[in-house]
DOMI-16520 format. One record per residue (C-alpha): residue number from 1; residue in one letter; x, y, z. Coordinates in steps of 0.25 Angstrom, whole numbers, always signed. Layout:
<rec NUM, 'A', <X, Y, Z>> ...
END
This chain:
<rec 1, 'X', <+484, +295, +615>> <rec 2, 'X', <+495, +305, +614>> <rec 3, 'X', <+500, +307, +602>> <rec 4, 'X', <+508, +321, +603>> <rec 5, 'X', <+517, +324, +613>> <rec 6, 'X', <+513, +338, +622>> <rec 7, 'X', <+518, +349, +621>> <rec 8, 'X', <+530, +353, +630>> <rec 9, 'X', <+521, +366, +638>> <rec 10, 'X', <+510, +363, +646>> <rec 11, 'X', <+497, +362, +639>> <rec 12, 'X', <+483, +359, +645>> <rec 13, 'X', <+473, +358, +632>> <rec 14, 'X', <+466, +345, +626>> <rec 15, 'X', <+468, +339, +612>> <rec 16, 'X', <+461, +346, +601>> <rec 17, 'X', <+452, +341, +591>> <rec 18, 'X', <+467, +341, +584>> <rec 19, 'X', <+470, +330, +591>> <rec 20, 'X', <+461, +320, +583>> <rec 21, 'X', <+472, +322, +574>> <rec 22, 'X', <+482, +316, +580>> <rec 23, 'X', <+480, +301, +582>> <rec 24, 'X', <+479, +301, +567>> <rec 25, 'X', <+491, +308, +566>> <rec 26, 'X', <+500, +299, +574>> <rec 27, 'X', <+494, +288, +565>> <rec 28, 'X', <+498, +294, +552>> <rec 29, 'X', <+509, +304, +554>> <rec 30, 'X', <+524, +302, +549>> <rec 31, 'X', <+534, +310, +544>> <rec 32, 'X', <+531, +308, +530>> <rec 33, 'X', <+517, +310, +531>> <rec 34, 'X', <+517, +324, +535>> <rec 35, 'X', <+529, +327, +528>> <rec 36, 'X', <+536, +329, +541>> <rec 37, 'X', <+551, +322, +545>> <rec 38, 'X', <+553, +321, +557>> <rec 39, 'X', <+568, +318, +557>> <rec 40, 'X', <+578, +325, +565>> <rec 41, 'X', <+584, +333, +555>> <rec 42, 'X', <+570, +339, +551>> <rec 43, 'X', <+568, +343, +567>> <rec 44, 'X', <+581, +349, +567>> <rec 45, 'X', <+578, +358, +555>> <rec 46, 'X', <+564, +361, +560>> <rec 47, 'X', <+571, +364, +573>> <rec 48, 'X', <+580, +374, +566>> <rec 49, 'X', <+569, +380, +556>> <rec 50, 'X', <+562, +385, +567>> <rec 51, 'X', <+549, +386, +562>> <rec 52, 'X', <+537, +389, +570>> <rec 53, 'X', <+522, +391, +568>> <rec 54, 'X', <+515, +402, +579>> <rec 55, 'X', <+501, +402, +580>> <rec 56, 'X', <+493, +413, +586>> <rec 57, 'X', <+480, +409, +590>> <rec 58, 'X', <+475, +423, +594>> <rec 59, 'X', <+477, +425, +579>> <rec 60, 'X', <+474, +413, +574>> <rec 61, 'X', <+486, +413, +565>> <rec 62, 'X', <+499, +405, +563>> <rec 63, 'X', <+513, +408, +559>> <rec 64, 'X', <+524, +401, +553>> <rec 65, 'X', <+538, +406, +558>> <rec 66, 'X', <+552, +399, +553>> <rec 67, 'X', <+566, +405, +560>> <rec 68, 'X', <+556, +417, +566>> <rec 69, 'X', <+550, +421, +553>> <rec 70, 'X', <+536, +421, +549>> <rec 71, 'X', <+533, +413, +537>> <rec 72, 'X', <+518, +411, +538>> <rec 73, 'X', <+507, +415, +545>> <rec 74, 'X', <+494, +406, +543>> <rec 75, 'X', <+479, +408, +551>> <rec 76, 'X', <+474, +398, +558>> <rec 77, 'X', <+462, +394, +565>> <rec 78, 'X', <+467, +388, +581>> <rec 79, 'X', <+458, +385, +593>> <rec 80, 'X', <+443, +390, +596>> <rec 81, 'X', <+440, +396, +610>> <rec 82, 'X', <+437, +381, +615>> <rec 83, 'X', <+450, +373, +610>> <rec 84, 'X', <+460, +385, +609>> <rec 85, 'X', <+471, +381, +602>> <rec 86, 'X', <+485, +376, +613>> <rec 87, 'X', <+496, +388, +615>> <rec 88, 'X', <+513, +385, +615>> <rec 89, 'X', <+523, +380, +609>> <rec 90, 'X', <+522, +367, +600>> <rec 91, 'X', <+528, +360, +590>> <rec 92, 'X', <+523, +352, +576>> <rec 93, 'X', <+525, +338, +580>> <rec 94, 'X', <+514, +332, +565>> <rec 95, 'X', <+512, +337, +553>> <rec 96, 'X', <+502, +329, +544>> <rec 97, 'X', <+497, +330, +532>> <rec 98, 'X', <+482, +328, +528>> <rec 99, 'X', <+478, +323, +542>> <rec 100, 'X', <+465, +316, +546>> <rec 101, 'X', <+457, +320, +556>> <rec 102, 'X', <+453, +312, +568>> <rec 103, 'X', <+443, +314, +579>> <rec 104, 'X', <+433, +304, +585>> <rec 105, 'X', <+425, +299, +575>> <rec 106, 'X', <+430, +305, +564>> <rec 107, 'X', <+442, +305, +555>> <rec 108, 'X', <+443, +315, +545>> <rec 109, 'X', <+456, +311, +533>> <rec 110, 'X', <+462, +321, +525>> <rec 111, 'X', <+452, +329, +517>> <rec 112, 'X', <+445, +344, +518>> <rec 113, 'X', <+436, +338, +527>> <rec 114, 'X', <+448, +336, +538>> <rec 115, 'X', <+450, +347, +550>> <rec 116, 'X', <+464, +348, +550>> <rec 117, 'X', <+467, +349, +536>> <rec 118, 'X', <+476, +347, +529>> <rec 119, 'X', <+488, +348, +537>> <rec 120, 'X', <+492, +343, +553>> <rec 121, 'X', <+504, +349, +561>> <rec 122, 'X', <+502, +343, +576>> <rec 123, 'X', <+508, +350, +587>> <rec 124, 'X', <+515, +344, +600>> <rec 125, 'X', <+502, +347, +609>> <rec 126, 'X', <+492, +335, +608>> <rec 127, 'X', <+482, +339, +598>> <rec 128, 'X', <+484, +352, +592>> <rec 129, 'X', <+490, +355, +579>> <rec 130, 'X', <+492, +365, +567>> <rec 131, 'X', <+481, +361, +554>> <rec 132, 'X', <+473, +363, +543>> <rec 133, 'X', <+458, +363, +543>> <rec 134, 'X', <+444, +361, +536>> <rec 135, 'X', <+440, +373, +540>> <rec 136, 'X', <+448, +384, +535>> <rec 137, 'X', <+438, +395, +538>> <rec 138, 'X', <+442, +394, +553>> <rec 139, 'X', <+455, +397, +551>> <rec 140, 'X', <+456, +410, +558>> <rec 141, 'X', <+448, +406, +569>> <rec 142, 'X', <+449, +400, +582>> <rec 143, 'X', <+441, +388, +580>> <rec 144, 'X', <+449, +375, +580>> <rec 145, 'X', <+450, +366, +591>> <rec 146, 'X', <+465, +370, +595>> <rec 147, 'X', <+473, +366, +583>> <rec 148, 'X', <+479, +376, +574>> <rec 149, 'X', <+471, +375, +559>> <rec 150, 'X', <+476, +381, +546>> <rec 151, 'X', <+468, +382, +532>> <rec 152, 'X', <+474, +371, +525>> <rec 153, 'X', <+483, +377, +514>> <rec 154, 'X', <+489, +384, +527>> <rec 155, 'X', <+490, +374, +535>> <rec 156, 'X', <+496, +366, +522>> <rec 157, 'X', <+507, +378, +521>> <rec 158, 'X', <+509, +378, +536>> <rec 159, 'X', <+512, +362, +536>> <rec 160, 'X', <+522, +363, +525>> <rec 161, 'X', <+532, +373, +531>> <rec 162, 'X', <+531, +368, +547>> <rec 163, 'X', <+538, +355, +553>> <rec 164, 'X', <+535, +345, +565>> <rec 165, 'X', <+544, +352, +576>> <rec 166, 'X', <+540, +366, +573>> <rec 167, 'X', <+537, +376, +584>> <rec 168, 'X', <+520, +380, +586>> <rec 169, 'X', <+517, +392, +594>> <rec 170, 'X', <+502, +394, +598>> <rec 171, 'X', <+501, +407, +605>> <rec 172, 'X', <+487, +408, +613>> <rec 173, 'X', <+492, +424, +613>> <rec 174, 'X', <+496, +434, +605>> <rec 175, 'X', <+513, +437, +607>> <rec 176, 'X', <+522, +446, +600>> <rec 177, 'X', <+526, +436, +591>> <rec 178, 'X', <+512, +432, +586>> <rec 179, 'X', <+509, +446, +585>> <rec 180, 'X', <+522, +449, +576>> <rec 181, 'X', <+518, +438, +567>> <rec 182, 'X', <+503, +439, +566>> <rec 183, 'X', <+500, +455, +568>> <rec 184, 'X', <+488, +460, +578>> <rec 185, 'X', <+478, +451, +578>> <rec 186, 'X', <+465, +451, +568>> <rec 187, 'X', <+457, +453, +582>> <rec 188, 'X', <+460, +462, +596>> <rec 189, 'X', <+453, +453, +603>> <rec 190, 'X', <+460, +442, +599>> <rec 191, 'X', <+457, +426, +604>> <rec 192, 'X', <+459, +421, +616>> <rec 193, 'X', <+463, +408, +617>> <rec 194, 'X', <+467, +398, +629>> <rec 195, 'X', <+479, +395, +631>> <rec 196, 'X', <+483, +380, +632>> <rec 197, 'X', <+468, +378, +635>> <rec 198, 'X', <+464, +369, +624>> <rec 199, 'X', <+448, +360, +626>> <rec 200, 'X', <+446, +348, +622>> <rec 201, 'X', <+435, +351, +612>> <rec 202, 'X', <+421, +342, +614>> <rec 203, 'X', <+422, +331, +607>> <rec 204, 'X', <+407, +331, +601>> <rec 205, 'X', <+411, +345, +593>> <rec 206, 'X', <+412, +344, +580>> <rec 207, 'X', <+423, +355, +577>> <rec 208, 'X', <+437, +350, +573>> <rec 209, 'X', <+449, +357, +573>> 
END
């Protein structure tokens, strides 16, 4: 069932594991559950805030940027070799708090036990999303199955300051922009990712995202 609409550019991966998520969010979400309106007048001023978060995943980071300034920069752990993280331009289109996570079989509620933490932004690309995490010692690594994860204090911060409407660029490469806002990288080799190139993981493995 498709529960989010696709992004406007052409894109050819399959749903991550993320996408367990999002029955359950069309079932629970509303504006007043994520603390999100979702009113005209909002979008408007959303619209002329101009807030944007970039995430380099070469560099494993994300930033916050409102009118062109850096406010923030957080690290994150995005997509392993196999389920590389999607590249482009989207937009936040959910915000949850405390989600529950959903798969076959199981259903994991709110809790430290849950894989997306304790905060839930979707984006406008079946699936995928921006989120906290269980596992806060794989932030820094290229190890989720696509989505965008943040410890949870960050991804707690990160939640408060953004809005359903604003603008999400993944970047598969390094750009003069990323590099003005992040530095050189930790790495010369860097990390080679696929772009738009996203696999269905097996559905016997035991990761989550």
């Amino acid at each position: 069932m498709r529960l989010q609409p696709q992004t406007s550019q052409q894109t050819s991966q399959a749903p991550s594991l993320c996408s367990v998520l999002i029955f359950a969010a069309a079932l629970t979400f509303s504006p007043s559950a994520a603390g999100q309106s979702s009113s005209p007048s909002r979008n408007a001023a959303n619209a002329a805030s101009a807030r944007r978060i970039i995430v380099s995943i070469p560099d494993r980071k994300l930033a916050l940027l409102e009118n062109g300034r850096l406010v923030k920069v957080y690290p994150v752990a995005v997509g392993a070799p196999d389920s590389p993280s999607p590249s482009g331009e989207f937009q936040i289109v959910q915000r949850l708090e405390n989600p529950t996570y959903f798969r076959p079989g199981v259903v994991i509620g709110p809790g430290s036990s849950n894989p997306l933490g304790t905060r839930w932004m979707g984006l406008n690309v079946k699936g995928f999303g921006i989120h906290g995490t269980n596992r806060p010692a794989s932030v820094g690594q290229n190890a989720s199955h696509g989505c965008v994860r943040l410890r949870n204090r960050d991804m707690e911060d990160l939640f408060a300051r953004v809005h359903v409407g604003d603008r999400v660029s993944l970047l598969a490469e390094r750009t003069s922009e990323s590099a003005q806002i992040f530095g050189a990288p930790a790495n010369a080799g860097g990390t080679q990712v696929a772009r738009n190139d996203h696999r269905e993981p097996n559905a016997s493995e035991e990761r989550v995202d």
